[in-house]
C-alpha positions in Angstrom: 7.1 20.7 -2.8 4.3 18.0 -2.9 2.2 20.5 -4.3 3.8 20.7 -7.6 2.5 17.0 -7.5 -1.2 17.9 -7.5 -2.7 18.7 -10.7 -6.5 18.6 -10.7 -9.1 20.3 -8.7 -10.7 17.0 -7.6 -7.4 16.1 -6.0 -7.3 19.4 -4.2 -11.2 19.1 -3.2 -10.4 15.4 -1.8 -7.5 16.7 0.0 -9.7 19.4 1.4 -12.1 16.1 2.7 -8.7 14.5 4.3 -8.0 17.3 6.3 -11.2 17.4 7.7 -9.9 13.4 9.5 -6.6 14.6 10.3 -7.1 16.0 14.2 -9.1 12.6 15.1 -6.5 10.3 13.3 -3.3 11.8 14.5 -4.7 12.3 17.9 -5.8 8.3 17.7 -2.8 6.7 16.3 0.1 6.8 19.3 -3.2 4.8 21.5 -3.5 2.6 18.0 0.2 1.7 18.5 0.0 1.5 21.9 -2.6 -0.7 21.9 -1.7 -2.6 18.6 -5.5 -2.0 18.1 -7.2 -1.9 14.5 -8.3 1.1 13.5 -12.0 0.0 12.9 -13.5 3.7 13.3 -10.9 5.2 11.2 -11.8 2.5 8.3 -15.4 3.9 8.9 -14.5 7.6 8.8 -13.2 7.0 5.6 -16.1 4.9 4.1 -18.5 7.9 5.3 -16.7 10.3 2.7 -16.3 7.6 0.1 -12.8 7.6 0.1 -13.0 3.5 -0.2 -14.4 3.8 -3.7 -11.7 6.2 -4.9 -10.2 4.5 -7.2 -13.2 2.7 -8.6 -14.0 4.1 -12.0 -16.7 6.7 -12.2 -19.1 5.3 -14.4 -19.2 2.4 -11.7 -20.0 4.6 -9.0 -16.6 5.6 -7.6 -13.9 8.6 -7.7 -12.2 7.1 -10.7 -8.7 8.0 -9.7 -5.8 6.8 -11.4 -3.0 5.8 -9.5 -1.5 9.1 -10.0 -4.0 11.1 -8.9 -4.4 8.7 -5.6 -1.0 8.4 -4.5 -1.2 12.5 -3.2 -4.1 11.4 -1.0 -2.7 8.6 0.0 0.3 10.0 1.1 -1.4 12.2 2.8 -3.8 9.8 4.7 0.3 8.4 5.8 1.2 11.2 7.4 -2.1 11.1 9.7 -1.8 7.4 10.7 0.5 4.8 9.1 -1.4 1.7 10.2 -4.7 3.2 8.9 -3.0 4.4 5.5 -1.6 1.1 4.8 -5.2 -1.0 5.4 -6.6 1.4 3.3 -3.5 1.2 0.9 -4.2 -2.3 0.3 -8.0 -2.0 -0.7 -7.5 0.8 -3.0 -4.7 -0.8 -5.1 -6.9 -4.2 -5.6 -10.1 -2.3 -6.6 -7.9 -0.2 -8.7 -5.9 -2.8 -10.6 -9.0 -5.1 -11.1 -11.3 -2.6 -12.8 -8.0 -1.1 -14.6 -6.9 -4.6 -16.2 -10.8 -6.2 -16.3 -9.2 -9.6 -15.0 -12.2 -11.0 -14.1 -15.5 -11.3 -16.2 -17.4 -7.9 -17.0 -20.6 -10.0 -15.1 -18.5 -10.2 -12.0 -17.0 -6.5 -12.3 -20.1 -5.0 -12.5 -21.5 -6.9 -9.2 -19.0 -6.3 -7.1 -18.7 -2.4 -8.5 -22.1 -2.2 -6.4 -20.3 -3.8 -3.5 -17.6 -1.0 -3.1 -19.6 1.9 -4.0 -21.7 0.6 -1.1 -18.7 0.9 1.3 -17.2 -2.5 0.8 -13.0 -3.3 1.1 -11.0 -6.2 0.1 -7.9 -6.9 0.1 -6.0 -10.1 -1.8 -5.1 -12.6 0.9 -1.8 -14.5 -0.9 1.2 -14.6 1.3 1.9 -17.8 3.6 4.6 -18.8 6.1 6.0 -21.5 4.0 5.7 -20.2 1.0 7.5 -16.5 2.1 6.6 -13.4 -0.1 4.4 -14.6 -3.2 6.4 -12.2 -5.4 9.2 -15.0 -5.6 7.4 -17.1 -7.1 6.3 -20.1 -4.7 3.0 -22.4 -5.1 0.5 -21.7 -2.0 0.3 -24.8 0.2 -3.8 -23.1 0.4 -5.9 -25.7 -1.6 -8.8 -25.6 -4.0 -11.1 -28.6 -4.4 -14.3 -29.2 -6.8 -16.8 -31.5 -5.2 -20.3 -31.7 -6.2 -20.1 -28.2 -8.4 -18.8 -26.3 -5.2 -15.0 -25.2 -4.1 -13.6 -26.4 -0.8 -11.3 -24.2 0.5 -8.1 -25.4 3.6 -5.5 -23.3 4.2 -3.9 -20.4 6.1 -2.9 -16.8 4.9 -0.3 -14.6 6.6 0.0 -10.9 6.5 -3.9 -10.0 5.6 -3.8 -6.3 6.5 -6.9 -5.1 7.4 -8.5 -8.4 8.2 -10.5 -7.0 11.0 -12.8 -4.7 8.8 -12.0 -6.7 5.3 -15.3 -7.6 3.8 -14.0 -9.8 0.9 -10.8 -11.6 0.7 -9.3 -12.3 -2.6 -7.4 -15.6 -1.9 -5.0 -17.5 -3.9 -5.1 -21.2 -3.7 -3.5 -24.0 -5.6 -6.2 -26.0 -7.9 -4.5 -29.3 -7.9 -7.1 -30.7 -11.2 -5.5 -27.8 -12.8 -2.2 -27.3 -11.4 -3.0 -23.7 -11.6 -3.1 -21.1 -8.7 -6.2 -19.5 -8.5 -8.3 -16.4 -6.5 -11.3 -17.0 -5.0 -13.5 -13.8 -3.9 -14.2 -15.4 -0.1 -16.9 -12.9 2.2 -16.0 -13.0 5.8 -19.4 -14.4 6.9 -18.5 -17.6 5.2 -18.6 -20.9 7.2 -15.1 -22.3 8.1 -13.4 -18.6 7.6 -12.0 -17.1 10.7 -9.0 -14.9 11.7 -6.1 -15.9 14.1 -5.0 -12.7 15.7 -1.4 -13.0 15.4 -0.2 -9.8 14.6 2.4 -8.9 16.9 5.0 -6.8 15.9 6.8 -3.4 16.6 5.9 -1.8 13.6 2.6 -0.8 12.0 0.8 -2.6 15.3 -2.2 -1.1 14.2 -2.7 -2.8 10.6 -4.5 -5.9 11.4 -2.2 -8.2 9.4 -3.6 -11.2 11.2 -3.9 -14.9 9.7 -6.7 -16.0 7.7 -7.6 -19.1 8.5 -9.5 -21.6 5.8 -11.1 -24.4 7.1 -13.5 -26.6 4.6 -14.7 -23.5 3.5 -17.5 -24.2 0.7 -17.8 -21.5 -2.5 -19.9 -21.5 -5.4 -18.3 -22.5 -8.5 -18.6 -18.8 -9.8 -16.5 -17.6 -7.3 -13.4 -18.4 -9.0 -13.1 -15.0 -10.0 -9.5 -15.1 -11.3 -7.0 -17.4 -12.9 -3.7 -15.7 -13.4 -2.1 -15.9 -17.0 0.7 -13.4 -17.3 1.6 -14.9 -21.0 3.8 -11.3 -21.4 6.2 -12.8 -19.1 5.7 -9.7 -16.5 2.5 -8.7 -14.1 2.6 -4.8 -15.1 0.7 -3.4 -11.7 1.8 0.2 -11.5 -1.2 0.1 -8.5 1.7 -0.7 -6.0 2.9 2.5 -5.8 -0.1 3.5 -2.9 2.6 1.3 -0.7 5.2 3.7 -0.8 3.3 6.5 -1.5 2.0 5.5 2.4 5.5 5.4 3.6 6.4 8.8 2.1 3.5 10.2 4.2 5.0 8.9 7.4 8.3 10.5 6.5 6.4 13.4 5.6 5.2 13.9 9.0 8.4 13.0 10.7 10.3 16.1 8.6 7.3 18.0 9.9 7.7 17.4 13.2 11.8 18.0 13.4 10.7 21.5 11.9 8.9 22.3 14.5 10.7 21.4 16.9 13.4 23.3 15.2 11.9 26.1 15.1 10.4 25.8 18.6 12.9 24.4 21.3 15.1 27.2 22.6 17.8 25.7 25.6 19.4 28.2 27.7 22.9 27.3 26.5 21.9 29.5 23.0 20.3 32.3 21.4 17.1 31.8 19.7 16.0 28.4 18.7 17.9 25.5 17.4 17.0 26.1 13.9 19.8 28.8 13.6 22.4 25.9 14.6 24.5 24.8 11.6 24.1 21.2 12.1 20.4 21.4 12.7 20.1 23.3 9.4 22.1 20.8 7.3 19.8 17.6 8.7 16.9 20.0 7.4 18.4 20.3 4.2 18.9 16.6 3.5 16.0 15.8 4.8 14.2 18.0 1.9 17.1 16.3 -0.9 15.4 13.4 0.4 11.8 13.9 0.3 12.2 15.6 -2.8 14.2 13.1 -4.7 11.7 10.3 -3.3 8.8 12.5 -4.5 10.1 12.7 -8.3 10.7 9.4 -8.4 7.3 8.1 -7.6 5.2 10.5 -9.3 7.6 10.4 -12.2 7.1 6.5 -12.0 3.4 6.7 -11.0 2.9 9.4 -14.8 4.7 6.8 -16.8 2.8 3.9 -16.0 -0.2 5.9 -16.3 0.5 7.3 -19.3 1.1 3.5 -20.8 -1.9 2.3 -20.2 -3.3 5.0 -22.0 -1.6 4.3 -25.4 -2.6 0.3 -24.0 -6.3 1.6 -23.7 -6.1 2.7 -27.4 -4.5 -0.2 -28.6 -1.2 -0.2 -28.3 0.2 -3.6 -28.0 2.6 -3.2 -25.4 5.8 -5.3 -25.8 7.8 -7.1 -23.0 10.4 -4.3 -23.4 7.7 -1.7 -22.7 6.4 -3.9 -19.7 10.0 -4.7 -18.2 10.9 -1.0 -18.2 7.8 0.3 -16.5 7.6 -2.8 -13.7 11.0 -1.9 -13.4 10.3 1.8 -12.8 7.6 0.9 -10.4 10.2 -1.3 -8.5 12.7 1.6 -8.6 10.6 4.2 -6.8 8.8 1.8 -4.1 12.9 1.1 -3.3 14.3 4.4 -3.4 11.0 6.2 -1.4 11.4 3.3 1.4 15.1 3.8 2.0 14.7 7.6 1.7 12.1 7.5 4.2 14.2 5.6 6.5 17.1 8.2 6.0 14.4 11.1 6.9 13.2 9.5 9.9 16.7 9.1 10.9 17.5 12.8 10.6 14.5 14.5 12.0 15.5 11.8 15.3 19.0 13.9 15.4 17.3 17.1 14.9 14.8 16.0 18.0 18.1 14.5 19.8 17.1 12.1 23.0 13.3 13.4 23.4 12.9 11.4 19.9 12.8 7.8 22.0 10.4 8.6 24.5 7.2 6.6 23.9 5.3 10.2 23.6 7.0 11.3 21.2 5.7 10.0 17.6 9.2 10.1 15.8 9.9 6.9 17.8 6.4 5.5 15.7 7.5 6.9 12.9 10.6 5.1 13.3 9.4 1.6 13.8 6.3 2.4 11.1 9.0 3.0 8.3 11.3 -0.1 8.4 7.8 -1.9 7.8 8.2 -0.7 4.1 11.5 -2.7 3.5 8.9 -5.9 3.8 6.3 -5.0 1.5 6.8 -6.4 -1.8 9.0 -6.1 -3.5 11.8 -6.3 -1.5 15.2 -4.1 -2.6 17.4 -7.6 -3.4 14.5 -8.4 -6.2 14.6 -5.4 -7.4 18.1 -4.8 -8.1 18.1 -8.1 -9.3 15.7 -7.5 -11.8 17.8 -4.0 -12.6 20.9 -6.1 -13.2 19.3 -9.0 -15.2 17.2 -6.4 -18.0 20.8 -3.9 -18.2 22.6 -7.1 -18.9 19.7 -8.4 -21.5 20.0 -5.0 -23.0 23.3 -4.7 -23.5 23.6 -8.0 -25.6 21.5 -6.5 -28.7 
């Protein structure tokens, strides 16, 4: 079904590239999780064929994807290794939604367009222990002070996936002369920046989400690159849906693996395979209900917002109404693919029966990979919550 989901030739050539990674990376990733090691050569594979610059636009030097057109690869690149996908999620959806909405100075853009092209990844470095998920709204206890023309930078950043191989971090930090929350674009050769390895978790062990320590660290003036001012009274960042997208992949590859083990394992106690047993068939069929509703959900969610920035692009003024329903749709799908995935992973276990736990088998990584979607923003209470409060709004006009 995913390939009623493709719909131009460049997609189908990059998919073509993908596959050429897909041996090495599934052969690597159950010693990635084993190891809870970062994926360094992986990162570097996938600079080799440019696939780091995908969605930088074209007349920059990169593939110029929209996020449409990335989230097949991307899903893709999740069903090969889930740790490696994610990293790579993370980079693509910055460079994406900076060049998309210009929200720094064209100056800026245009130097750090030569930065990527050249192989380089950031990722935004905003969440913090105290503060919790930044989508709700709390003021980073990371601060920002000018002395003698220059920034100095104290602070510490959870969750910055793909800090082993990040070259830039995009950091958030509180500008107390300003009372304003600003990013800074930080290199990782800078004085005072270093990374606490404290990722240790069960799930996606091989992303690198590490802390990012800040300590007197000294930036020019110019490299306060961003000051957010959402003045529509939404962030419209339709760039997300790579998260998901990710997670789909992983439940991609656990469906295919329940097939074939479906079709293959043959105990003595019946006739043929497994795959003729009524019970096995019915997990198969809701597995593809569920693969399939996830899929129109997110393309479906992934077209609109493209198609709005479009009309945006030819100037449209896009109304809070507009903004709310398409954030909203965003919100929807990266819900409803994370749950479904969970459900998939779930049923291709039952198909698999007991062999599905031992630590060989990669349903049991698939598994543990998944439930790491419920903690990527945003998280499912916000977004029904954000469901209930517009319906409600709505429904007073």
């Amino acid at each position: 079904m995913k390939e009623l989901f493709i719909k131009t030739e460049q997609q189908r050539a990059w998919l073509e590239k993908l596959a050429t990674l897909e041996e090495t990376f599934k052969n690597n990733a159950q010693l990635i999780d084993e190891q809870s090691s970062f994926p360094h050569h992986h990162i570097n594979a996938l600079r080799e064929i440019g696939y780091t610059k995908l969605t930088l636009p074209k007349e920059l030097g990169g593939e110029g994807f929209n996020v449409y057109e990335a989230i097949a690869l991307q899903e893709t690149l999740g069903s090969y290794d889930g740790s490696t996908a994610l990293a790579t999620a993370w980079t693509l959806l910055t460079v994406g939604e900076l060049f998309e909405n210009k929200y720094w100075e064209a100056s800026k853009l245009s130097e750090f367009a030569k930065k990527v092209e050249q192989g380089a990844i950031i990722n935004r470095a905003v969440s913090e222990v105290a503060t919790g998920s930044p989508i709700r709204g709390g003021r980073p206890g990371t601060s920002a002070k000018k002395t003698n023309g220059k920034w100095i930078i104290n602070g510490r950043k959870s969750y910055t996936t793909g800090s082993p191989e990040l070259d830039y971090f995009l950091t958030s930090a509180w500008i107390e002369e300003e009372e304003k929350i600003g990013f800074f674009l930080i290199h990782k050769d800078t004085k005072g920046l270093s990374i606490d390895e404290t990722w240790d978790v069960i799930a996606m062990r091989g992303t690198g989400s590490h802390d990012l320590v800040l300590d007197n660290v000294v930036v020019n003036e110019s490299d306060l690159v961003e000051i957010p001012n959402y003045t529509t009274g939404f962030k419209l960042n339709g760039w997300l849906l790579l998260i998901p997208a990710t997670y789909l992949g992983i439940a991609q590859a656990a469906r295919d693996y329940a097939l074939s083990f479906a079709n293959t394992h043959s105990p003595n106690s019946i006739q043929g395979t497994i795959a003729s047993l009524p019970n096995v068939q019915s997990l198969i069929g809701e597995i593809e209900l569920e693969l399939a509703n996830a899929r129109f959900v997110l393309y479906g969610a992934a077209q609109s917002y493209v198609e709005l920035k479009q009309k945006e692009a030819n100037g449209h003024e896009l109304s809070i109404e507009e903004g709310t329903i398409i954030v909203n749709a965003v919100n929807v799908a990266k819900h409803i693919v994370t749950n479904a995935g969970l459900k998939v992973v779930d049923k291709a276990m039952r198909v698999v029966g007991a062999k599905s736990l031992q630590r060989s088998n990669p349903l049991q990584r698939y598994y543990r990979d998944i439930r790491a979607g419920l903690h990527n923003p945003p998280m499912d209470d916000l977004t029904i919550k954000k469901l209930a409060d517009f319906a409600l709004q709505q429904n007073e006009k």
